[in-house]
C-alpha positions as YAML, in Angstrom:
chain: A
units: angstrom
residues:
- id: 1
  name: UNK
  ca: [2.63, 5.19, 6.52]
- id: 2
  name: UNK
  ca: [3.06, 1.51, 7.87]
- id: 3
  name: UNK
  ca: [2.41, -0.72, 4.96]
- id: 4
  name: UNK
  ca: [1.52, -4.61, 5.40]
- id: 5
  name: UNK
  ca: [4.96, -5.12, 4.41]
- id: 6
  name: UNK
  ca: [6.03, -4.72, 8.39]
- id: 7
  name: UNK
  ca: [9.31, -3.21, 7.41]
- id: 8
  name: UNK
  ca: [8.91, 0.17, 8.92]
- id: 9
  name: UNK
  ca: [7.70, 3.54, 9.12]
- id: 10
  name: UNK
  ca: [7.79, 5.99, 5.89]
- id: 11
  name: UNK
  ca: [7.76, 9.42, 6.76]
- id: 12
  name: UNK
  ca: [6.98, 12.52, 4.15]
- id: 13
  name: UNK
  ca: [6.71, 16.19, 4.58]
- id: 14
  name: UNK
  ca: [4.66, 17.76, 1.42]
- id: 15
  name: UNK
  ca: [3.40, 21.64, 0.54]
- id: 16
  name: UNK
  ca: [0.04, 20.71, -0.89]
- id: 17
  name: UNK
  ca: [-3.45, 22.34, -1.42]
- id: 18
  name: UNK
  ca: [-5.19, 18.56, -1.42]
- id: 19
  name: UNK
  ca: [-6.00, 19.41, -5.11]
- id: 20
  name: UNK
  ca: [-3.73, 20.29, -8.08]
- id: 21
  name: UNK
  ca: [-0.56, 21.71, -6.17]
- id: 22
  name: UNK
  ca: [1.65, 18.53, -4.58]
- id: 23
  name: UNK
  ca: [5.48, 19.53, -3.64]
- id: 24
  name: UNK
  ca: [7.53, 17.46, -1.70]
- id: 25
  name: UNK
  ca: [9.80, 18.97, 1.00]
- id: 26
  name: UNK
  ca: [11.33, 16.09, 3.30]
- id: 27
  name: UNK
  ca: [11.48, 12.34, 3.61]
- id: 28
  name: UNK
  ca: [12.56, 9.73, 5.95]
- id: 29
  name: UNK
  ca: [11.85, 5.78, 6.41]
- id: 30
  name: UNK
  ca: [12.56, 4.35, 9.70]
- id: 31
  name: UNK
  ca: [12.85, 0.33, 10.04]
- id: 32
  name: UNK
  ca: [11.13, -1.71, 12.88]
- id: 33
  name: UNK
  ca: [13.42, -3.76, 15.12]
- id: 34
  name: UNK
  ca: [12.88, -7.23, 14.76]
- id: 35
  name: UNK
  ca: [10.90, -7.22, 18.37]
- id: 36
  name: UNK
  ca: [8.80, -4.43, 16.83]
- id: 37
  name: UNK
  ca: [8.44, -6.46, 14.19]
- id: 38
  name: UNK
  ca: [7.32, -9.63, 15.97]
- id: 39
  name: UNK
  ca: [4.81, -7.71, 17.52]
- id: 40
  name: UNK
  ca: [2.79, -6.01, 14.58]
- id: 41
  name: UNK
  ca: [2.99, -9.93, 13.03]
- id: 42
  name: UNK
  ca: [1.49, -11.05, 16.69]
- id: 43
  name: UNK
  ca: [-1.27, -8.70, 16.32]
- id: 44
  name: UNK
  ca: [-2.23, -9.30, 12.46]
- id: 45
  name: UNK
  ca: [-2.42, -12.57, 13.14]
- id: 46
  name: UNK
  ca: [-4.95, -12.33, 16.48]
- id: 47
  name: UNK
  ca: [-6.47, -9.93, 14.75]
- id: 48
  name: UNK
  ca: [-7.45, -11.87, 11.82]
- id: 49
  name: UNK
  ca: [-8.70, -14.81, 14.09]
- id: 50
  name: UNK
  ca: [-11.92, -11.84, 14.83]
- id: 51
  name: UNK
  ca: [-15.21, -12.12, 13.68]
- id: 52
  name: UNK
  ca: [-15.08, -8.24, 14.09]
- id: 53
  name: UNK
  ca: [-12.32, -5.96, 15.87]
- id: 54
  name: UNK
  ca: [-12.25, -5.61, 19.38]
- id: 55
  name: UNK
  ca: [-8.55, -5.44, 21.94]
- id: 56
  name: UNK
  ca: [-7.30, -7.95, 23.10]
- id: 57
  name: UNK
  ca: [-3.42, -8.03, 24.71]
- id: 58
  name: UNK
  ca: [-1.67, -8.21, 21.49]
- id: 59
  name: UNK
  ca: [-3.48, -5.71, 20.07]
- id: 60
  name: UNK
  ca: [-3.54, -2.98, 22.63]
- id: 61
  name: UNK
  ca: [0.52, -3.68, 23.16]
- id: 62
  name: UNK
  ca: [0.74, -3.06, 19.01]
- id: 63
  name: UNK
  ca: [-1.20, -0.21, 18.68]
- id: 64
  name: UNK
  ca: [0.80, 1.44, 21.55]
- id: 65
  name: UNK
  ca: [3.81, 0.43, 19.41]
- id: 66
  name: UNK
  ca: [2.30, 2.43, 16.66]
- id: 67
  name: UNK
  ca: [1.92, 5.04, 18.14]
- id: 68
  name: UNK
  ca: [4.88, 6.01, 20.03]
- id: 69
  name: UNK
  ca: [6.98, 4.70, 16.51]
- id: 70
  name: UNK
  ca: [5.31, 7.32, 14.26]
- id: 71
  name: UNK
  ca: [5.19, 10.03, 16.58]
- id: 72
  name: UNK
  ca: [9.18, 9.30, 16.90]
- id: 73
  name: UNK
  ca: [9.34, 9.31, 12.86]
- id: 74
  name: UNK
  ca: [7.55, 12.83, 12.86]
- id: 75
  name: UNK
  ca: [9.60, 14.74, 15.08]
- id: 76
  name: UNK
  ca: [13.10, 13.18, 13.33]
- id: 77
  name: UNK
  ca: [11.25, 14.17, 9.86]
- id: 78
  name: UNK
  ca: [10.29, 17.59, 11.61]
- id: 79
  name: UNK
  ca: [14.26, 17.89, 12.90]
- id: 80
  name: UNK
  ca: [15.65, 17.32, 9.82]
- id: 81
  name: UNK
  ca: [13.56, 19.70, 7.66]
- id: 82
  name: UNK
  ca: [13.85, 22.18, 10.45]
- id: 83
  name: UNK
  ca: [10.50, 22.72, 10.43]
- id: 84
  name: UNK
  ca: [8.54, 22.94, 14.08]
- id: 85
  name: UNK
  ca: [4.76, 21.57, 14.96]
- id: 86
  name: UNK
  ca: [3.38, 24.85, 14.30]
- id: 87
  name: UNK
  ca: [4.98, 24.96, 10.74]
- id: 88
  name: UNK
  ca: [2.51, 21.68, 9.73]
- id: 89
  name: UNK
  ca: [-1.03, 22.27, 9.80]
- id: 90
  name: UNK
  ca: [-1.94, 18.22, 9.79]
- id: 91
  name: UNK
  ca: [-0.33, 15.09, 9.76]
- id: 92
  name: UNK
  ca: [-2.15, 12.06, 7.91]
- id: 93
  name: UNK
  ca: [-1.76, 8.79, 9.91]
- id: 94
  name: UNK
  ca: [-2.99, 5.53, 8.02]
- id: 95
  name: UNK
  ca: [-2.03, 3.01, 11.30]
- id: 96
  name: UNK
  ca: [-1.40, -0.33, 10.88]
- id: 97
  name: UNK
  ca: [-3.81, -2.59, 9.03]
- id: 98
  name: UNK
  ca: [-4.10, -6.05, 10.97]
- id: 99
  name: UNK
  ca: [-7.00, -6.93, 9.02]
- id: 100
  name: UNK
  ca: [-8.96, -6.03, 5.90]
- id: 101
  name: UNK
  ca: [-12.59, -7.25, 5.82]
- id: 102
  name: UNK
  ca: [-15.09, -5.30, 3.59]
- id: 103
  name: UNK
  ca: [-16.70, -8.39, 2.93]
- id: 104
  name: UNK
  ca: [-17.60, -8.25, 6.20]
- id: 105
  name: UNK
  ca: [-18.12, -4.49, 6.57]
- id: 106
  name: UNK
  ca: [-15.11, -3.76, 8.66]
- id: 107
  name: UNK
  ca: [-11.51, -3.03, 7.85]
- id: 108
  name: UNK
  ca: [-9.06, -2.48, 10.77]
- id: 109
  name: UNK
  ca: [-5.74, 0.03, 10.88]
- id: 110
  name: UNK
  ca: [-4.28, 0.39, 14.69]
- id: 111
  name: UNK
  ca: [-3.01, 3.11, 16.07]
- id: 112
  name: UNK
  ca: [-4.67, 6.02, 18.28]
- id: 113
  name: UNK
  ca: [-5.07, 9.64, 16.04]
- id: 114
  name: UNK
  ca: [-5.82, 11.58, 19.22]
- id: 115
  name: UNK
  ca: [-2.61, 9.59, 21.55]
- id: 116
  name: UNK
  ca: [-0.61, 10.94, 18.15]
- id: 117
  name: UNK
  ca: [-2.13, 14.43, 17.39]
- id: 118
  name: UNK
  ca: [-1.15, 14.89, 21.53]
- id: 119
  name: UNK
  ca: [2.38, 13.31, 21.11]
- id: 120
  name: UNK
  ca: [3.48, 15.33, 18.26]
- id: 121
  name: UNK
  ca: [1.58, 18.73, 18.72]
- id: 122
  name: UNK
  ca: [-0.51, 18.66, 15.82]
- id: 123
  name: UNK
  ca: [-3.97, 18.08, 14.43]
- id: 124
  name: UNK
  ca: [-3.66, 15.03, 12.94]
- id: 125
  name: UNK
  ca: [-6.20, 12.31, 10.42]
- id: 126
  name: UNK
  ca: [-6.42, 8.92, 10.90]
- id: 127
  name: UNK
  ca: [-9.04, 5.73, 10.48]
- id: 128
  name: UNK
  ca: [-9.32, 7.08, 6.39]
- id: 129
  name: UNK
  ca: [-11.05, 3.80, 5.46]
- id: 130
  name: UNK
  ca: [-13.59, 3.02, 7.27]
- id: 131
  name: UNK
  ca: [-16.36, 5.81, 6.08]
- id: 132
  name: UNK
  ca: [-15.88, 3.80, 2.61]
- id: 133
  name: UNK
  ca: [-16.37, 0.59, 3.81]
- id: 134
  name: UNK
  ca: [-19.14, 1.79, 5.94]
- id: 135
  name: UNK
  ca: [-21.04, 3.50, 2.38]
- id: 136
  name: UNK
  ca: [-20.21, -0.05, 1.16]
- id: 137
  name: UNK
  ca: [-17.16, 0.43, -0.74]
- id: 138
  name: UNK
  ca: [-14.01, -1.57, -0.61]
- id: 139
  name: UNK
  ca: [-11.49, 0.53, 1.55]
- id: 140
  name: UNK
  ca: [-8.86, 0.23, -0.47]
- id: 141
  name: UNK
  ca: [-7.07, 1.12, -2.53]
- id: 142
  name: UNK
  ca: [-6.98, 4.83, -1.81]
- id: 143
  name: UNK
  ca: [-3.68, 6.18, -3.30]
- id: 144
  name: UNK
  ca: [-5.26, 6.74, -7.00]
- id: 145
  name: UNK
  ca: [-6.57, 10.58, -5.77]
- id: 146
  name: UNK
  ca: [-3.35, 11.10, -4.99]
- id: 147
  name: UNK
  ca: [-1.70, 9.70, -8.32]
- id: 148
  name: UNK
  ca: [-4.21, 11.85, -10.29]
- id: 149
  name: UNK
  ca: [-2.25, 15.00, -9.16]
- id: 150
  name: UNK
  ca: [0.81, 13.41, -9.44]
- id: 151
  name: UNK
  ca: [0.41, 12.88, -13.17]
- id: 152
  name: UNK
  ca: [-1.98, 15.50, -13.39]
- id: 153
  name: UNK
  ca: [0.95, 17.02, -16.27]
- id: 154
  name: UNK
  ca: [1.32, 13.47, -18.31]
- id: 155
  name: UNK
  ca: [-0.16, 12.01, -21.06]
- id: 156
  name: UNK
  ca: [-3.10, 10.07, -20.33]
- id: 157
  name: UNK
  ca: [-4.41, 7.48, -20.25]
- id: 158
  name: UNK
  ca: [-1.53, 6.69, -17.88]
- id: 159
  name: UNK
  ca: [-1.50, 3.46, -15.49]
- id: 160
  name: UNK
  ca: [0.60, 3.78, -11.60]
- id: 161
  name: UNK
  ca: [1.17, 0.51, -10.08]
- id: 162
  name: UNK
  ca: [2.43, 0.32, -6.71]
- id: 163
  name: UNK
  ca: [4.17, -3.17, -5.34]
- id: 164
  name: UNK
  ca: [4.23, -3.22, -1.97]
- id: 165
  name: UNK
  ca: [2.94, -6.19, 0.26]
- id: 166
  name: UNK
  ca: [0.06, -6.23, -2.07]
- id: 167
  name: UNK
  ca: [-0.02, -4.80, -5.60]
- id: 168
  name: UNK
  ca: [-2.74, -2.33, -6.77]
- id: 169
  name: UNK
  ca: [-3.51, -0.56, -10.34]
- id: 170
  name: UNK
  ca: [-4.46, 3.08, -11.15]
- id: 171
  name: UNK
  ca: [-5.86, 4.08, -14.02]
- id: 172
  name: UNK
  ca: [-5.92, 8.01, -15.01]
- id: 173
  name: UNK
  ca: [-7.93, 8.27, -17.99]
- id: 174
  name: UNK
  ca: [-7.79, 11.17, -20.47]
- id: 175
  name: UNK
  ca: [-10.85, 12.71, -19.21]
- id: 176
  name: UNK
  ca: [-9.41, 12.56, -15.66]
- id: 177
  name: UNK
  ca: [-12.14, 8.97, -14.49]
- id: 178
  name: UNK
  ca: [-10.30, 6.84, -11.90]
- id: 179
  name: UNK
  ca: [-10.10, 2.91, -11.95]
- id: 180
  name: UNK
  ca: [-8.12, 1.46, -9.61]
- id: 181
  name: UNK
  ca: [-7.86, -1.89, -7.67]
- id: 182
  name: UNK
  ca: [-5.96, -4.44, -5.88]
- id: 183
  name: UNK
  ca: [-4.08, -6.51, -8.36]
- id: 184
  name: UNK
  ca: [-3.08, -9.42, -6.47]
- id: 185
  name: UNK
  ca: [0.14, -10.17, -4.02]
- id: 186
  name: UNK
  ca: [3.25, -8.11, -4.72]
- id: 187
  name: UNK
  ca: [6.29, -8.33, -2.60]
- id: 188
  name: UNK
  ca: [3.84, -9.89, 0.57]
- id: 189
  name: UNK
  ca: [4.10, -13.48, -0.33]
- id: 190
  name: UNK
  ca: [7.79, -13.64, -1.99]
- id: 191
  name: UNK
  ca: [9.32, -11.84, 1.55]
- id: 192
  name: UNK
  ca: [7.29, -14.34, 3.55]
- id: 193
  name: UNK
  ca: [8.47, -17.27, 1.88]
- id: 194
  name: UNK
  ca: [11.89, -16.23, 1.48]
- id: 195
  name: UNK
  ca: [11.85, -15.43, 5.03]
- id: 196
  name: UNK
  ca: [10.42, -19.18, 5.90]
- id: 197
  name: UNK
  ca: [13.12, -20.99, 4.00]
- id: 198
  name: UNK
  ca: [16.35, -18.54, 4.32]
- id: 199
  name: UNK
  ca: [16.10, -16.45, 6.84]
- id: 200
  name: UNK
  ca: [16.95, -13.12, 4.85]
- id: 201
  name: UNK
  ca: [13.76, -10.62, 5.07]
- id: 202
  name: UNK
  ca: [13.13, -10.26, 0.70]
- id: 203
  name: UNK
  ca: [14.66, -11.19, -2.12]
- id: 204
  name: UNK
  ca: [17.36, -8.63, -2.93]
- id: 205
  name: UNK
  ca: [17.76, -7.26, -5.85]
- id: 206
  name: UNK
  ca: [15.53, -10.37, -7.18]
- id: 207
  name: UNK
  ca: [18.49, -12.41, -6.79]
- id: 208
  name: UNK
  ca: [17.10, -15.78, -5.60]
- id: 209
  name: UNK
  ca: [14.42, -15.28, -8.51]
- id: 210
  name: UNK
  ca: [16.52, -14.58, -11.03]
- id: 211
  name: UNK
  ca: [18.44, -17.96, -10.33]
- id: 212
  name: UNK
  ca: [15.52, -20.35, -9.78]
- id: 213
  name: UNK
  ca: [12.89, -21.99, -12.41]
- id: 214
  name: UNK
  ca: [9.09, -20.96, -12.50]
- id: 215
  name: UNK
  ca: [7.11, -23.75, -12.02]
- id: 216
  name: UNK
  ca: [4.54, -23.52, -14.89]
- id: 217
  name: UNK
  ca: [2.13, -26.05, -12.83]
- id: 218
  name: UNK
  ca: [2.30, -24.40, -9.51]
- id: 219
  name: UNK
  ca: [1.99, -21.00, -11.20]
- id: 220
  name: UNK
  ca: [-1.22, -21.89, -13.15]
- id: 221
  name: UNK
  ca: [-2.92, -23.63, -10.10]
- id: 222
  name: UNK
  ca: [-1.92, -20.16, -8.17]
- id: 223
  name: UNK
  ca: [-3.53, -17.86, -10.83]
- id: 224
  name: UNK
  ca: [-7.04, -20.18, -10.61]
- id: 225
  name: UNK
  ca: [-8.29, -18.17, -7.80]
- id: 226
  name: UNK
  ca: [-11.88, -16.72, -7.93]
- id: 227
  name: UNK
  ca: [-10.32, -13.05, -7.09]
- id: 228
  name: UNK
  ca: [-8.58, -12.65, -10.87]
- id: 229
  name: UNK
  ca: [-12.36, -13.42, -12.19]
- id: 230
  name: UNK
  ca: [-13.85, -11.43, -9.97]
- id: 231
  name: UNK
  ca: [-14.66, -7.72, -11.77]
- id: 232
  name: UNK
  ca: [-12.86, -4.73, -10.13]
- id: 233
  name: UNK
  ca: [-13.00, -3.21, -7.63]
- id: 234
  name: UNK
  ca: [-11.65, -5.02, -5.51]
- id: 235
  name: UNK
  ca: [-9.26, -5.35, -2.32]
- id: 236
  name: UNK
  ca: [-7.37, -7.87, -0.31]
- id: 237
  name: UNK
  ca: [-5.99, -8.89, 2.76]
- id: 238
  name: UNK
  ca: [-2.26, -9.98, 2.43]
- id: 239
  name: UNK
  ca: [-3.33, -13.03, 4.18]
- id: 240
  name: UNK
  ca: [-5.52, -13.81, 1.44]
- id: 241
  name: UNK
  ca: [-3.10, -15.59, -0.24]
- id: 242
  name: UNK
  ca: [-0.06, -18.08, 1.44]
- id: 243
  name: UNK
  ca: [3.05, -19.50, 0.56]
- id: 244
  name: UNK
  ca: [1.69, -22.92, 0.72]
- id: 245
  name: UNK
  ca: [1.37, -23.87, -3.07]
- id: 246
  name: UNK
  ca: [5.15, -23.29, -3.58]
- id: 247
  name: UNK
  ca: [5.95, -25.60, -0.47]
- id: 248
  name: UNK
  ca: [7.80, -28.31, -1.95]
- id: 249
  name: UNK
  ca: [10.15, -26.19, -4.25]
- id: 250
  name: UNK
  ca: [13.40, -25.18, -3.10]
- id: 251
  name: UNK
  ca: [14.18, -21.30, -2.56]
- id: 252
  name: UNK
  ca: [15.17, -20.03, -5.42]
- id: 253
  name: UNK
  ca: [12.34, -21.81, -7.46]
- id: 254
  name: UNK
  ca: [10.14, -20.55, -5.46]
- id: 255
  name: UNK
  ca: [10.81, -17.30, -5.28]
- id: 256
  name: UNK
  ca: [11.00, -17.80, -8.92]
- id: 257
  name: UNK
  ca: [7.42, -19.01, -9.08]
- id: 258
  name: UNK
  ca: [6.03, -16.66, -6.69]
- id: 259
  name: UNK
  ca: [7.69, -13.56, -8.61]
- id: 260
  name: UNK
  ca: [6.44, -14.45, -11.58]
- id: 261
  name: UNK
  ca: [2.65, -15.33, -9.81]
- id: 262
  name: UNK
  ca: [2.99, -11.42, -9.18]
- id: 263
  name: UNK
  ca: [3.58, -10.48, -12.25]
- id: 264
  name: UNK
  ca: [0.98, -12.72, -14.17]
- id: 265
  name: UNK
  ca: [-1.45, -10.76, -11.66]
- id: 266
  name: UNK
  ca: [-0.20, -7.83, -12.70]
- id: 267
  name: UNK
  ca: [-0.86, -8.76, -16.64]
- id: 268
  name: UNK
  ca: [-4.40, -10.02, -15.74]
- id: 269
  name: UNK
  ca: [-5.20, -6.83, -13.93]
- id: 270
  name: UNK
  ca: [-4.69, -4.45, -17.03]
- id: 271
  name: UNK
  ca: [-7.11, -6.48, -18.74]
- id: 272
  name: UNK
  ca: [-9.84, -5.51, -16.38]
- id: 273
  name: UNK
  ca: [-9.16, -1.73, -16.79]
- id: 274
  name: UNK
  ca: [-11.48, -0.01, -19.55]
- id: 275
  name: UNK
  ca: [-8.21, 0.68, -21.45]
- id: 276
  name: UNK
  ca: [-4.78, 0.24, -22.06]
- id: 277
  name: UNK
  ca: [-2.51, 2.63, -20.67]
- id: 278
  name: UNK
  ca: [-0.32, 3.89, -22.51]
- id: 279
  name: UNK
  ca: [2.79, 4.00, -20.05]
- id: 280
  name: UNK
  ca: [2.87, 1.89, -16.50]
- id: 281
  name: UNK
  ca: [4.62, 3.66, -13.74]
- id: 282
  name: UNK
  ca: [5.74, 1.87, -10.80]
- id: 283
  name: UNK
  ca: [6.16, 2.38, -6.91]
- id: 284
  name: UNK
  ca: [6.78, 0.79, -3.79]
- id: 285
  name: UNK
  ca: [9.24, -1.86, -3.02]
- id: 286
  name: UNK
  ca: [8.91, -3.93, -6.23]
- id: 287
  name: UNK
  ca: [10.30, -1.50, -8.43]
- id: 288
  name: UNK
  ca: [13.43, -2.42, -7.00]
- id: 289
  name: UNK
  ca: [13.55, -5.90, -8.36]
- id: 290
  name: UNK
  ca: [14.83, -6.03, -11.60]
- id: 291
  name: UNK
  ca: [13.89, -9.56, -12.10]
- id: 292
  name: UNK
  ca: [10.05, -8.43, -10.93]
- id: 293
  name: UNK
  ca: [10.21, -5.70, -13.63]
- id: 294
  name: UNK
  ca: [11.56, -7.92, -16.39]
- id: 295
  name: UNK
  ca: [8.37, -10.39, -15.89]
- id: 296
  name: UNK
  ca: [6.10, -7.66, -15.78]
- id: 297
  name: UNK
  ca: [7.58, -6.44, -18.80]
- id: 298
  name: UNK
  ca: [7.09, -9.92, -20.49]
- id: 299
  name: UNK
  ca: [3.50, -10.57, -18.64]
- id: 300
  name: UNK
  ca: [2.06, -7.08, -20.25]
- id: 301
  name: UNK
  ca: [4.18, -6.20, -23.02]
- id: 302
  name: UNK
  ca: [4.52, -2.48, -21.30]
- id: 303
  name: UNK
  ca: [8.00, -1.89, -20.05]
- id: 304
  name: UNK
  ca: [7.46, -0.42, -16.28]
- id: 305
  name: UNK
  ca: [8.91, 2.98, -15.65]
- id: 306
  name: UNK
  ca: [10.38, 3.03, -11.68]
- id: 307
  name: UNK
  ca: [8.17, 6.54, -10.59]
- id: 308
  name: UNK
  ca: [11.87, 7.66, -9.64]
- id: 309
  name: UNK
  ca: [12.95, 7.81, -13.06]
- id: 310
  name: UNK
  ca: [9.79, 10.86, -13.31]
- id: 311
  name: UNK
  ca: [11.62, 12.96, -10.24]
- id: 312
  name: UNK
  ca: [9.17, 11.33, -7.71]
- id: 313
  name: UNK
  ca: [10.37, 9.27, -5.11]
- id: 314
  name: UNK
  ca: [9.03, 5.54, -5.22]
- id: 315
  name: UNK
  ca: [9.80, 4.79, -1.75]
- id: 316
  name: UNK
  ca: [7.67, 8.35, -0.49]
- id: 317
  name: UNK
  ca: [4.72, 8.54, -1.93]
- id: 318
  name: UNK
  ca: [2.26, 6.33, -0.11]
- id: 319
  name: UNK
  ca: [3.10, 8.86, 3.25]
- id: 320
  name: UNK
  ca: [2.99, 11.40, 0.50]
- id: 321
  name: UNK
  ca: [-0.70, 10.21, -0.28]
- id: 322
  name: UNK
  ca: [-1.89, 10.15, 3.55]
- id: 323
  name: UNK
  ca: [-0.92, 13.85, 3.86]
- id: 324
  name: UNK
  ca: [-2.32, 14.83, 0.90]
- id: 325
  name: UNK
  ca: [-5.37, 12.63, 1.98]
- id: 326
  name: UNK
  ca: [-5.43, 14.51, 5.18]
- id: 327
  name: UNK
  ca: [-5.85, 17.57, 3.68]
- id: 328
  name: UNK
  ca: [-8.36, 16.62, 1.77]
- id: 329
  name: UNK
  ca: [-10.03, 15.89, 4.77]
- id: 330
  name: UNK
  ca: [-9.70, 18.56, 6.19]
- id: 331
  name: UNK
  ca: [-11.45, 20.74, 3.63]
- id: 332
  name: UNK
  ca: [-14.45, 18.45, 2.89]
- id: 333
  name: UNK
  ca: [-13.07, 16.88, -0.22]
- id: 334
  name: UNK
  ca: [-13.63, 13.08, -0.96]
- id: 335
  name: UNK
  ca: [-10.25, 10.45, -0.95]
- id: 336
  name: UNK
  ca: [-12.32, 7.92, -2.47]
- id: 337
  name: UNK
  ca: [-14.65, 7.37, -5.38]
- id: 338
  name: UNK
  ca: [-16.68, 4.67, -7.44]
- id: 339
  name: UNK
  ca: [-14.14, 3.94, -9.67]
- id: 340
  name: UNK
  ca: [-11.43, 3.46, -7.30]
- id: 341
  name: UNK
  ca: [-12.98, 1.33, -4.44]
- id: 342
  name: UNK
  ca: [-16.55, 0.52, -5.70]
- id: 343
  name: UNK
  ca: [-18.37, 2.96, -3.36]
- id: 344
  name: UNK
  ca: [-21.99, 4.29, -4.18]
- id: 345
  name: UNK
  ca: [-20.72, 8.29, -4.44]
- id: 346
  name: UNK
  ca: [-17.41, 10.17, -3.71]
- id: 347
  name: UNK
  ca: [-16.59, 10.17, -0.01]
- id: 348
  name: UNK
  ca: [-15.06, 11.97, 2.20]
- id: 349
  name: UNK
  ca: [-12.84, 9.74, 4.59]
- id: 350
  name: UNK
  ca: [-10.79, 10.45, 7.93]
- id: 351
  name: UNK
  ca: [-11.34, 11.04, 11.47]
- id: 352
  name: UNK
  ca: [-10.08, 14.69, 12.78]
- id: 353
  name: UNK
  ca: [-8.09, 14.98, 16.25]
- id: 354
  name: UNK
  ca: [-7.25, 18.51, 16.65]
- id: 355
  name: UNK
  ca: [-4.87, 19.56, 19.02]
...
């Protein structure tokens, strides 16, 4: 899994049946260089200049990128579980997304299944989003199958909220329904802008945040955006929001500002799901700022519960997710369903390269 984040690769090795049984075996994230870097931004931003997706320079020169970087993640993963090709029976590969469109009918993740399933020896899934967009659903987001057998033995109704470059919210109801959507901008917008004005690639540890003001004005104009009003579900592009409203304010404040903007989201999200959960676990990147968990906390009156403190690991399970996805594929089941990205009937999502 390479999330819009652009920090790297995230690498998982799981036992799973693509139904109730989900063990984890092996783990590994692997960072982009800074030229790698450059040249996934490059792309995402040619590519959202498109009416539609077609290659161009950039993008053929990124999506080679992609490829040869995963397949090199999957053999290091493979090496140090000391497990061979034959040992995995599929590898899920999400790609890159350099833009998100279902308005449009189109949503567009990089990277060639069959140049990977060749590279690394095994049959592998890829392009899981665009059979939902195509039945008219949203594309995104399609973790929450996933999170339903991960808390398949909690107490429901139970809420998993991942922060990564954009946020999204799963609800598990008692009776097992799925609601899930994109909340908003999670880590996307506070990396870019402390990027812009320091230099440093995020806000560690929430530090900048934790020392600068919110801006109550800025903050209020930011949360009057037609995508809070609009009823789930819903997805976005990290592009769909900018840095621009904070322009003005000096780094800390803004980070301030913008971390709080997140977590406001956050608040107004859980009053779009059909009920409260009871407990809000959290993944991805965010759940490593304190000062991002603290305004939650205040935003929603739920304290959030890092998903490491449940045995899972936070950083894992999105790759986690694509191979149990892939499975899934593989035996005819759907990844995504009404509830979760708005599409007509449960379908079944991924294209199979077999080897």
């Amino acid at each position: 899994m390479s999330g819009t984040s652009l920090d790297g690769i995230d690498a998982a090795l799981i036992d799973t049946d693509g139904e109730t049984r989900v063990r984890p075996l092996a783990f590994r994230g692997e960072a982009y260089t800074d030229a790698a870097r450059e040249t996934l931004m490059e792309a995402t931003r040619v590519a959202l200049t498109y009416d539609r997706p077609r290659l161009g320079r950039p993008i053929a020169e990124a999506a080679d990128l992609v490829v040869r970087t995963h397949a090199m993640a999957v053999l290091k993963l493979m090496r140090e579980a000391g497990v061979k090709p034959g040992d995995v029976s599929v590898v899920g590969f999400h790609g890159q997304t350099v833009a998100h469109r279902p308005d449009r009918g189109w949503t567009w993740q990089i990277g060639d299944g069959a140049a990977l399933a060749a590279a690394c020896g095994i049959t592998t899934v890829s392009d899981f989003r665009s059979a939902d967009v195509a039945a008219g659903g949203q594309g995104a987001p399609l973790l929450p199958v996933y999170h339903a057998a991960l808390t398949a033995g909690l107490e429901r109704p139970v809420a998993v909220l991942n922060l990564g470059g954009v946020a999204n919210v799963t609800l598990i109801d008692a009776d097992g329904a799925l609601t899930a959507f994109d909340t908003g901008p999670a880590n996307g917008l506070i990396d870019n802008w402390v990027e812009e004005t320091s230099g440093a690639r995020f806000d560690a540890g929430g530090a900048l945040a934790g020392a600068g003001r919110v801006d109550q004005a800025v903050l209020t104009a930011m949360l009057d955006h037609p995508f809070f009003d609009a009823p789930p579900p819903k997805s976005l592009d990290r592009s769909d929001f900018t840095v621009q409203p904070v322009r003005g304010l000096d780094t800390a404040d803004g980070a301030a500002t913008l971390t709080a903007f997140t977590a406001q989201s956050v608040a107004l999200a859980l009053q779009q799901l059909p009920r409260r959960p009871g407990r809000l676990i959290v993944a991805g990147g965010g759940r490593h700022n304190p000062v991002m968990l603290r305004m939650i906390a205040e935003a929603t009156g739920i304290t959030p519960e890092p998903a490491d403190a449940l045995g899972w690991n936070g950083d894992a399970m999105e790759a986690e997710g694509f191979a149990y996805m892939a499975v899934r594929t593989l035996q005819n089941l759907p990844i995504s369903f009404p509830g979760t990205t708005g599409v007509p009937a449960p379908t079944i999502g991924g294209v199979v390269h077999r080897v």
